[in-house]
C-alpha positions in Angstrom: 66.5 -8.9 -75.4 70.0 -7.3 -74.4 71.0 -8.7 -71.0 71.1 -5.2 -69.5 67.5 -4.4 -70.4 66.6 -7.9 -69.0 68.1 -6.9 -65.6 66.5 -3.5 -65.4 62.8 -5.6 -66.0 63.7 -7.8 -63.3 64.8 -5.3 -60.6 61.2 -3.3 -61.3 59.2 -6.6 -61.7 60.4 -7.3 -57.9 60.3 -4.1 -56.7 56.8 -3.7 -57.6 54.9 -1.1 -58.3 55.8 2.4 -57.7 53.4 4.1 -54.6 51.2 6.8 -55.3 52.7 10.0 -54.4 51.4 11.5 -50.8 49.6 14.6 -51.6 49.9 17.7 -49.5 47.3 18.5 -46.8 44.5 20.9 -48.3 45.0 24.1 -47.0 43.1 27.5 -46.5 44.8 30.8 -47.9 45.7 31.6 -44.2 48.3 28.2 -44.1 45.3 26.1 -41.7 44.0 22.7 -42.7 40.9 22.6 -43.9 38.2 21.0 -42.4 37.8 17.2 -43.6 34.0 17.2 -42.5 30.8 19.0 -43.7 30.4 22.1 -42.1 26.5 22.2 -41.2 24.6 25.3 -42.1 23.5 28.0 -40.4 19.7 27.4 -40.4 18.5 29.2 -37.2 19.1 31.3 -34.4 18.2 28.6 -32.0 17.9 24.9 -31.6 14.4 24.7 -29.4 12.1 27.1 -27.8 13.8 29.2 -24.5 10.0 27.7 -22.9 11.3 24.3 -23.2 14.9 24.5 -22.7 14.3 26.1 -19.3 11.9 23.5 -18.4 14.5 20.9 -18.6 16.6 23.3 -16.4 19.5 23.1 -19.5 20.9 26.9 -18.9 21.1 26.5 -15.1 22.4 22.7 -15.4 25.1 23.8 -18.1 26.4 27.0 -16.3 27.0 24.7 -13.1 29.3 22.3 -14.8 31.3 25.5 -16.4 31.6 26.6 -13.1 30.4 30.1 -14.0 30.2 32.4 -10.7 29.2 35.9 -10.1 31.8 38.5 -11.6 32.6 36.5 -14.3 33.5 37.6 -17.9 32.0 35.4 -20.4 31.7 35.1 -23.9 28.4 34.0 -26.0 30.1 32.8 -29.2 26.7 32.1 -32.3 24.6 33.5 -29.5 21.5 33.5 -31.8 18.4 34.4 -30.3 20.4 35.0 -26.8 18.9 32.1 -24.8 22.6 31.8 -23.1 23.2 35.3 -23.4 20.4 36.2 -21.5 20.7 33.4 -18.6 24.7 34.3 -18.3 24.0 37.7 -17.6 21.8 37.1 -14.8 24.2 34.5 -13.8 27.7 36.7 -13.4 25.6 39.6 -11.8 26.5 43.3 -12.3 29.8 43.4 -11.3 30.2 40.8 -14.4 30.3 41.3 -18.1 28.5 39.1 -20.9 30.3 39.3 -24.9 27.5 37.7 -27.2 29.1 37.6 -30.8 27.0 36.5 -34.0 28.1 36.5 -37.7 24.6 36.8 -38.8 23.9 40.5 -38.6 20.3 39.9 -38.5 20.9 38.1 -35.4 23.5 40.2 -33.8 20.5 42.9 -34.7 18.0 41.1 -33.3 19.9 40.5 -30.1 20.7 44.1 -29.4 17.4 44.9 -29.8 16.6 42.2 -27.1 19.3 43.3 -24.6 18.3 47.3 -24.8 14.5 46.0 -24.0 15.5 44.3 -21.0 17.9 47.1 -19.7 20.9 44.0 -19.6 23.9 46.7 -18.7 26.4 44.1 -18.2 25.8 42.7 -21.6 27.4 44.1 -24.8 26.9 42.6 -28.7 29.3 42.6 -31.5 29.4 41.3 -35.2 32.0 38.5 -35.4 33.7 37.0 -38.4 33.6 33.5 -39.9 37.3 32.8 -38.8 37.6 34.9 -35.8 34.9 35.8 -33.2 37.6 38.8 -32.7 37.9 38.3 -28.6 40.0 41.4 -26.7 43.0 39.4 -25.5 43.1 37.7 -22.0 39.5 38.8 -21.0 37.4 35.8 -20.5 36.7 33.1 -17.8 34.3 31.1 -20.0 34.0 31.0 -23.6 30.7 29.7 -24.7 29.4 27.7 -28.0 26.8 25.9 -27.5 25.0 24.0 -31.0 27.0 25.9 -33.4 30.7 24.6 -33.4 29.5 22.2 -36.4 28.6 25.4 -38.4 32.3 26.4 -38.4 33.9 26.6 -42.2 36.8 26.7 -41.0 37.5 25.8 -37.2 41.3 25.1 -36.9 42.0 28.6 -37.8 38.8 30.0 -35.9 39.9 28.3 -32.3 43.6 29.6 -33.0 42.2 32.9 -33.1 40.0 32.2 -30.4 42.7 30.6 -27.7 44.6 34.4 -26.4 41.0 35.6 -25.7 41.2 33.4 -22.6 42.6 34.1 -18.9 45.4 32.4 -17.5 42.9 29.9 -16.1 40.0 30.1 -18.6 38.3 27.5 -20.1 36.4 27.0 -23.7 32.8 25.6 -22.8 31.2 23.2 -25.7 27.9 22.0 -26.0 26.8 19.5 -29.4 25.1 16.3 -30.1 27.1 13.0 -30.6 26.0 12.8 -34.4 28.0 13.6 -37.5 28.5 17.5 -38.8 26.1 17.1 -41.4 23.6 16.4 -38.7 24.0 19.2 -36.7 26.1 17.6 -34.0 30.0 16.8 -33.6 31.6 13.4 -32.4 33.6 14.2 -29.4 36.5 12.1 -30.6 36.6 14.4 -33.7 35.8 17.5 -31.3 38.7 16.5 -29.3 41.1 16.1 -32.3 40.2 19.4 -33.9 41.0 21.7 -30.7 44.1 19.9 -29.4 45.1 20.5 -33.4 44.4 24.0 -32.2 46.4 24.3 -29.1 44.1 23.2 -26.3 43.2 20.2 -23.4 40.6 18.6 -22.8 39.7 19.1 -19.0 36.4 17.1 -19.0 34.0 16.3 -20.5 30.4 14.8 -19.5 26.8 13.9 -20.8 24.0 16.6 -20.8 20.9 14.9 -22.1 19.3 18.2 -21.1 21.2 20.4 -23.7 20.7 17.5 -25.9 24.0 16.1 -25.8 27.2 16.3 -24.2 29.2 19.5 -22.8 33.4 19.5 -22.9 35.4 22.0 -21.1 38.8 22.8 -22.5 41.7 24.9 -21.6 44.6 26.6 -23.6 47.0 23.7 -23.8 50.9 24.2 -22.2 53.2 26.3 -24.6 52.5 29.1 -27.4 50.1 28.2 -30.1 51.2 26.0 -33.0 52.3 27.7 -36.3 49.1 27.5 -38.5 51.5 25.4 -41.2 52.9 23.2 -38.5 49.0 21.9 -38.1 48.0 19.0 -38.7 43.9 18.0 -39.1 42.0 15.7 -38.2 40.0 13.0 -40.4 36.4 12.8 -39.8 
């Protein structure tokens, strides 16, 4: 063996073997990351019976830790069946306003029907899309999803959308189970990754056994949004 080639085997036998190169983020069409979770389906337009939920008091108890107050202007994001819908309305009053958004237009159907039979005025329903719930811009106190952020394809890009529907002093209000995606549920640490990834702060968050779970309030974070490229996600 030539004493040049010798030296070339020596250098790469202690230098060791070459690292795998790092592969790019995956990324949606749009420039997001994508979700490194499952993404639960969509399997009902409510999680128990309204009978049960309002004998554990879960509306009333829920709507106090949001703070929600008469005049309000709140939004029902996967409103299903209207169980919140229905309870927020009564809650904000006439001189308040209720948005309940649905991407099933079976549900959104359904819901309408529902809000016409009980002559809810200060209620209006809309068809929303997968990645944007398509809020008017700095309208909303409260921002509600309650069982459903799990069933979110694609959520960085969904609560980027989401973040100018709020007021200067608005908050996000989440509801989910401490169990992985593909159980219906979301663990908070992952919860909390996903929306700071997405431009906003945790502000508390608490147990509520009675909405079969735990409920987190957040607020746009400090600053514009982050440039959808510029994102980084978050490992489940």
């Amino acid at each position: 063996m030539r004493w040049g080639a010798l030296v070339a085997l020596m250098l790469a036998t202690a230098c060791g073997p070459t690292p795998a190169p790092t592969l790019p983020e995956p990324r949606t069409r749009t420039g997001f990351p994508k979700a490194s979770r499952v993404v639960a389906p969509v399997v009902s337009p409510g999680w128990s019976t309204e009978r049960a939920r309002d004998q554990r008091r879960e509306a009333d108890l829920v709507m106090a830790a949001a703070g929600v107050t008469p005049g309000m202007t709140v939004a029902d994001i996967g409103a299903g069946e209207g169980y919140y819908t229905i309870r927020l309305a009564a809650k904000v009053g006439p001189e308040g306003r209720v948005l309940a958004e649905d991407i099933v237009p079976e549900y959104r159907d359904r819901l309408a029907e529902r809000i016409y039979r009980e002559h809810l005025d200060n209620v209006s329903v809309k068809l929303g899309r997968p990645t944007d719930a398509q809020l008017p811009e700095g309208s909303f106190d409260r921002i509600f999803m309650v069982h459903m952020y799990h069933e979110i394809d694609e959520p960085y890009e969904f609560l980027w959308r989401l973040r100018p529907a709020l007021k200067r002093d608005g908050m996000v209000v989440l509801v989910d189970a401490d169990r992985p995606t593909a159980q219906h549920g979301t663990p908070p640490h992952l919860l909390d990754c996903e929306l700071a990834a997405s431009g906003f702060r945790l502000v508390r968050r608490m147990t509520m056994p009675q909405a079969g779970g735990y409920l987190a309030l957040y607020a746009a974070a400090h600053g514009p949004r982050p440039e959808p490229r510029a994102m980084q996600g978050c490992k489940a």
